[in-house]
Every structure is written in C-alpha cells, then in structure tokens.
C-alpha positions as CSV (number, residue, x, y, z in Angstrom):
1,X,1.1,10.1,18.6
2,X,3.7,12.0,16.4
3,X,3.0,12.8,12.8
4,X,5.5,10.2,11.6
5,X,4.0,7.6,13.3
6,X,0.9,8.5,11.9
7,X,2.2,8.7,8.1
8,X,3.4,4.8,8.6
9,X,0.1,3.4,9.8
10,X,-1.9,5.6,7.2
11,X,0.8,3.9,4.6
12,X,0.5,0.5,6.0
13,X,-3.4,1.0,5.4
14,X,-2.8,2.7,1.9
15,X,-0.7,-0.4,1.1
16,X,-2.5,-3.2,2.4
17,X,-5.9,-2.1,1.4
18,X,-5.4,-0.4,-2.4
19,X,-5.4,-3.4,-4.5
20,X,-7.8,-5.8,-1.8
21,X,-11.6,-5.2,-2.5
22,X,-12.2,-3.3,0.7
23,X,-11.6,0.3,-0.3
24,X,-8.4,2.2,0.6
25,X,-9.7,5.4,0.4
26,X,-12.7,4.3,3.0
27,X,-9.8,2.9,5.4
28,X,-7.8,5.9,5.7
29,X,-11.1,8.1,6.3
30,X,-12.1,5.4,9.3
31,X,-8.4,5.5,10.8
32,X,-7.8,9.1,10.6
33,X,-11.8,9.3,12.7
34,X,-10.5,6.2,14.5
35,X,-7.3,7.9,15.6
36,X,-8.7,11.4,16.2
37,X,-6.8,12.8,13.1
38,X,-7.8,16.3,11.7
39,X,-9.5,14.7,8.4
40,X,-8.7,17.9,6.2
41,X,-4.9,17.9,7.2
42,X,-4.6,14.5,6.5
43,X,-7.0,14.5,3.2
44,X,-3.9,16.0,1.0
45,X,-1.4,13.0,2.3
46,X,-3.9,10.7,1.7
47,X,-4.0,11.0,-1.8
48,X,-0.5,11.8,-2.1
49,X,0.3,8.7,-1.5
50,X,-1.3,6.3,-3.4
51,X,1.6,7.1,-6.0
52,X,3.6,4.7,-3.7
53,X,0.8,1.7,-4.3
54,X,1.1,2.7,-8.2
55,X,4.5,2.3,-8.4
56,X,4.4,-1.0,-6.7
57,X,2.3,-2.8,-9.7
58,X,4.8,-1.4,-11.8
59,X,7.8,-2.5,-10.2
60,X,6.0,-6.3,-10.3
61,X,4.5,-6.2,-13.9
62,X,7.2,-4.4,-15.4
63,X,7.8,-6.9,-18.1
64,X,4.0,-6.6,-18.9
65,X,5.0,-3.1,-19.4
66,X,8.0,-3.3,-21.5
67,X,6.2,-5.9,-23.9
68,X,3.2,-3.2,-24.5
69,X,5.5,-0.1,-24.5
70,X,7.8,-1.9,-27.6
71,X,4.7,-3.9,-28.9
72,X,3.1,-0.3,-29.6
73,X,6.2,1.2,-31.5
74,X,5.5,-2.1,-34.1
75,X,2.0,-1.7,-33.9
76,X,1.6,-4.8,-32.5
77,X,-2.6,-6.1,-32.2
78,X,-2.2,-6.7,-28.4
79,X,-0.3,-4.0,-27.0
80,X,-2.8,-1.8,-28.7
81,X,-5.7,-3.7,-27.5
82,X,-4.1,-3.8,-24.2
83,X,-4.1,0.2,-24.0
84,X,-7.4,0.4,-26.0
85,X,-9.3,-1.2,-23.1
86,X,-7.5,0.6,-20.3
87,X,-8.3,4.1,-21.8
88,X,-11.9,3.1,-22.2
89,X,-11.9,2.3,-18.9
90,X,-10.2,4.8,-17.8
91,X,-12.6,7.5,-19.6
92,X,-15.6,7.4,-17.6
93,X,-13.9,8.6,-14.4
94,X,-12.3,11.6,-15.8
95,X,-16.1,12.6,-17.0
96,X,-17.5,11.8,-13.9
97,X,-14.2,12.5,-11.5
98,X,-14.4,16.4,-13.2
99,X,-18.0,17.0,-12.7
100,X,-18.8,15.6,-9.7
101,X,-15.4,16.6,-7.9
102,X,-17.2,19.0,-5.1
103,X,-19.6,16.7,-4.3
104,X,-16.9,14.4,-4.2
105,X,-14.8,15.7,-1.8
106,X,-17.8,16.2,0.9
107,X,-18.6,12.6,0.7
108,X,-14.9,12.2,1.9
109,X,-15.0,13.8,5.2
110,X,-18.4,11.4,5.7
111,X,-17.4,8.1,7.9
112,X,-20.9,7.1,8.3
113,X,-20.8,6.8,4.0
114,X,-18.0,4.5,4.2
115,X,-19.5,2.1,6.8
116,X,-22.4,1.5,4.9
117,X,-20.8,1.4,2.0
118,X,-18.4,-1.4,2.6
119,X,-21.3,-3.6,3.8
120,X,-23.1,-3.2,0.8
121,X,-20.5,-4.2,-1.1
122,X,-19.7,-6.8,0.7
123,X,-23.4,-8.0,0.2
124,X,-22.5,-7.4,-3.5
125,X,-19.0,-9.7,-3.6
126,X,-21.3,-12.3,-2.0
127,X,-23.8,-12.1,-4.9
128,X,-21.7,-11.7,-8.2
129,X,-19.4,-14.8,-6.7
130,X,-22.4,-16.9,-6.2
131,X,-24.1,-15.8,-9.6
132,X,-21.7,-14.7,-12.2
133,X,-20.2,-17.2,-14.8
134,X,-16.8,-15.1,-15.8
135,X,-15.3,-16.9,-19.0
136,X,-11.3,-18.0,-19.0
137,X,-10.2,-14.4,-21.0
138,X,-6.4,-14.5,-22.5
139,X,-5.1,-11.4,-20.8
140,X,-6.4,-7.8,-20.5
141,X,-5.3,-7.7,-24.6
142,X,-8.5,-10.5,-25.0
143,X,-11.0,-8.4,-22.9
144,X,-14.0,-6.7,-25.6
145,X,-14.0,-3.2,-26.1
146,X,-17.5,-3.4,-24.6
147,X,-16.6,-5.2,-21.5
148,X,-13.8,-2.7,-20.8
149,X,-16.3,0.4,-21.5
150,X,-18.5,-1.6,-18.6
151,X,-16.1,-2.0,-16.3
152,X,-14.9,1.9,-16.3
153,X,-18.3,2.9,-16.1
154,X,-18.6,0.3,-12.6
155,X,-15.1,1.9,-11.8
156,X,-16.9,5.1,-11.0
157,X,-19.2,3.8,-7.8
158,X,-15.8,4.0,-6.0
159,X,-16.3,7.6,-6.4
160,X,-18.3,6.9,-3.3
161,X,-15.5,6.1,-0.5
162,X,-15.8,3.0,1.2
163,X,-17.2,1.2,-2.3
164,X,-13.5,0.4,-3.3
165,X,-12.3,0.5,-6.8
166,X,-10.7,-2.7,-7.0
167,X,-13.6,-4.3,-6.0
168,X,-15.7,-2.4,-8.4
169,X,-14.2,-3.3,-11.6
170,X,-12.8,-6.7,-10.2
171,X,-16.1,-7.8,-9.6
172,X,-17.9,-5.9,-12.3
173,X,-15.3,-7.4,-15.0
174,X,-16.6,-10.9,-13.7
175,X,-20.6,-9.9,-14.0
176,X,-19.2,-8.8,-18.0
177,X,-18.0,-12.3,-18.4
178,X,-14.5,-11.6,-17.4
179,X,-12.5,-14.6,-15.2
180,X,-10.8,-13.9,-12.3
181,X,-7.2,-13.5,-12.6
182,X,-7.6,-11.1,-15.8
183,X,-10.3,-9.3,-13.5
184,X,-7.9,-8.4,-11.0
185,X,-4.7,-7.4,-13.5
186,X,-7.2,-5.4,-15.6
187,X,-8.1,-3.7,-12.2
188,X,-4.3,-3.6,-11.2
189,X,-3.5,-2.2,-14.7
190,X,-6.4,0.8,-14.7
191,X,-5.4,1.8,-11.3
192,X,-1.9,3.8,-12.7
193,X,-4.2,6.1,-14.9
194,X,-7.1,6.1,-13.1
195,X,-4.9,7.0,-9.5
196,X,-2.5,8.8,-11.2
197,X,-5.6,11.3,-12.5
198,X,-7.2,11.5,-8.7
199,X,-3.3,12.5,-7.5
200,X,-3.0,15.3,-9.9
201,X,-6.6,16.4,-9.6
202,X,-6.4,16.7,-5.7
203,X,-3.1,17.9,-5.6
204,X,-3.8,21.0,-7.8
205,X,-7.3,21.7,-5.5
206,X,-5.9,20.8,-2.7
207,X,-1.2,21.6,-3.0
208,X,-1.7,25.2,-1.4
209,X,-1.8,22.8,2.1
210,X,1.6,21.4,0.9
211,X,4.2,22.4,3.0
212,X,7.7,21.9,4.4
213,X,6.1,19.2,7.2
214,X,3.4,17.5,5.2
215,X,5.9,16.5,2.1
216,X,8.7,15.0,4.7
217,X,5.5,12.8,6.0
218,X,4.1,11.8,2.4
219,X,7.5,11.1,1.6
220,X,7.3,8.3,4.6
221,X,4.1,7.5,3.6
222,X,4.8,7.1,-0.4
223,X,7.7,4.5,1.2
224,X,6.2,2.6,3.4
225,X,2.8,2.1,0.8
226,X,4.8,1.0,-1.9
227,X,6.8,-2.2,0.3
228,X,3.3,-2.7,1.9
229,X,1.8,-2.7,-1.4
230,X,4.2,-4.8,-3.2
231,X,3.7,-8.0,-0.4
232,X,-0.2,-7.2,-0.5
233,X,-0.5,-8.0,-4.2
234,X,1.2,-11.2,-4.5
235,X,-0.6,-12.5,-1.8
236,X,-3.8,-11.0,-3.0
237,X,-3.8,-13.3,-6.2
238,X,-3.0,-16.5,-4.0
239,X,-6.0,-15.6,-1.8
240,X,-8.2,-15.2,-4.8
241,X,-6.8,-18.0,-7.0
242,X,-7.9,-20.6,-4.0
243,X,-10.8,-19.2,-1.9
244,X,-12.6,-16.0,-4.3
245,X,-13.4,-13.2,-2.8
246,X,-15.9,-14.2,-0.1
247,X,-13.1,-13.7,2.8
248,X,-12.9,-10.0,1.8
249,X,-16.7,-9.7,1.7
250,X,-17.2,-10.8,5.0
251,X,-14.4,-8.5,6.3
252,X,-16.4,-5.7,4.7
253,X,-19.5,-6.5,6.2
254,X,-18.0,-6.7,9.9
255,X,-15.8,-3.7,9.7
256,X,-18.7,-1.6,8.7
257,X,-21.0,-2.9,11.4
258,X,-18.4,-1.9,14.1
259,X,-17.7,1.0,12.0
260,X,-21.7,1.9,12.5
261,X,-21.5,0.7,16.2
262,X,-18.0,2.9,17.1
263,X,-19.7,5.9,15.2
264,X,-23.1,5.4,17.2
265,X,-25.3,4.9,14.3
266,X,-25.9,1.4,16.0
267,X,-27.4,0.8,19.2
C-alpha cells in the first residue's frame, strides 16, 4: 500500500471518528497496527492532522464565532461567558497534558490500552444515558462556571487513547446536568484549543521527523479530515438528537472485543 493511500484512510478515520464518541486518537493507533504501519512514523501525521477536523467546526459554526469574536470587543455578558467556560475547560489539560506528556506518549504506541478502553467507555455511555438527568441549558454562554471546570477536568481521561474526548466531556457535561445538544457544541467548541494545544505540543517534540515526504502526506491527510469531518458532524447531531448515544456505545464495546481478539489477548 503507498503512503498516499495510507494518508486518506488515516484521514477518513481522523474525520469520521474526531467529533463521534469513539476516540480518534484510539482509531488511528488500531489502523496503523491493523495495517502493519510503523506506529512512530505515522505518530507525527497523526496529530498533524487533526487541524483539518478543527477547521471543519469552524467552517460550520462560523457565525457562532463571529457573534462571540464582536460580542467580546462590546463586552458583551455571553460572549464572555461563552470563552469563560471554554478556557476553564480548557485549563486542566494543559496542566495535566504538560506533566504527564512522557507517560503520555508511551500509552500511544499501546493497542491493547485502546481496546479496553473503548469498551469501558462504552459500558460508561450506556450508564450516564440510562442515569443522568441533563437539564435544557441555553447555549455554552448558559453552562456554570462549575460545570465547565468539571467537564475539562473529565476532558483529561482522553489522555488515555481509546477513551475519546468527545465522549468524555459530552457525556461528562450530561452527568453535570448539561442537555444534550449544548453537551456536544460545548465539546465541539473546546476541541479548537484543546487540539490545537496537543498539535503544537507534539509537533515541537516530535517536528525533527518532519520532512519533505511526511508534510506532502499530512497535507492529504489535513484535506481529506476536514471534508470527512465536516459530513460527520452534521450527521452526528441528527444521530444523537433521535437515538442518544447508545449506537456509539455498542460500536465501542464490539470494536474493542475484536480489537482484543485480533491482538490475541482473547482466546
């Protein structure tokens, strides 16, 4: 299989899975081992792509963004409640993200860590949509300065691959009281800080592997993530809106039983 060939299916996983709680980060590591990729040549792309998923929630709240970006300059209650909460969320994985960054990165090359972990937290999606109440919350703007400090400190469990960070703090906003649709947006929303940190982090360990080759196929990848992405999210909400998230748990909990059974940990 040819590099660029490999850079679309890795994007096409990057995109479908970034915003779905099934961890993106867990799918790449599963189809690089699935594929027979070298892991640390591919680690670098991996991350350098998620830009490509960021930009995508941009390009589809943009007006979101242009009504916090002027509210601020008139100091306007809800645009600065709206970043309020997204930096507190935000805050606890820069503390945790820099300290535990080594550790980190060994989990990453770990497959078996992702298997289990995407059937526990499928047993978890399960639980929280059987016995949470969330509350109808107007917007991200609405969401306590409590509940937002919860939610970033859930956002770091995705530290572990295969726990996913949308799933995290969608499903950890709805424990705190949070309903649904603001979940996910809040979730959409912290991912440009919160990916856009991991990007610049692992690129500055990790851009001496950078070269002529590997930017041509991130460049692919960034493309084909962000048009993935940008289908994925639309139909993400529609999903949610009619059936929750018990589809997605199940997936998790089937994917990383054949994960265990393909990596012989099964059987």
């Amino acid at each position: 299989m040819s590099d660029e060939l490999a850079a679309i299916i890795l994007g096409i996983v990057e995109g479908i899975t970034e915003y779905l709680p099934v961890s993106s980060t867990g799918h790449l590591i599963l189809a690089s081992e699935l594929l027979g990729y070298d892991a640390q040549k591919w680690a670098l792309f991996n991350v350098a792509i998620q830009p490509g998923a960021i930009l995508a929630i941009v390009v589809l709240y943009w007006r979101t963004f242009m009504e916090v970006l002027t509210g601020l300059f008139s100091l306007d209650k809800g645009a600065l409640a709206f970043v309020r909460n997204i930096l507190l969320a935000f805050f606890p994985a820069v503390v945790l993200g820099l300290a535990f960054s080594d550790i980190i990165d060994v989990m990453l090359e770990n497959a078996v860590i992702v298997a289990w972990a995407l059937i526990i937290g499928g047993v978890a999606i399960l639980l929280v949509e059987r016995y949470a109440k969330p509350q109808p919350v107007d917007g991200v703007a609405a969401v306590t300065t409590k509940q937002a400090i919860m939610v970033g400190l859930v956002q770091c469990l995705a530290m572990i691959p295969g726990v996913s960070r949308s799933g995290a703090t969608i499903l950890g906003a709805m424990s705190f009281g949070i309903d649904r649709k603001t979940a996910a947006e809040f979730s959409f929303f912290l991912a440009l800080p919160t990916l856009s940190g991991a990007t610049v982090l692992q690129m500055y360990k990790h851009g001496g592997a950078m070269t002529s080759d590997m930017a041509g196929l991130i460049a692919i990848g960034f493309v084909v993530s962000f048009i993935v992405a940008v289908i994925v999210v639309k139909a993400f909400l529609a999903i949610v809106t009619r059936y929750g998230f018990a589809p997605f748990a199940w997936y998790r909990i089937i994917a990383g039983a054949a994960a265990l059974i393909w990596l012989g940990q099964v059987g």
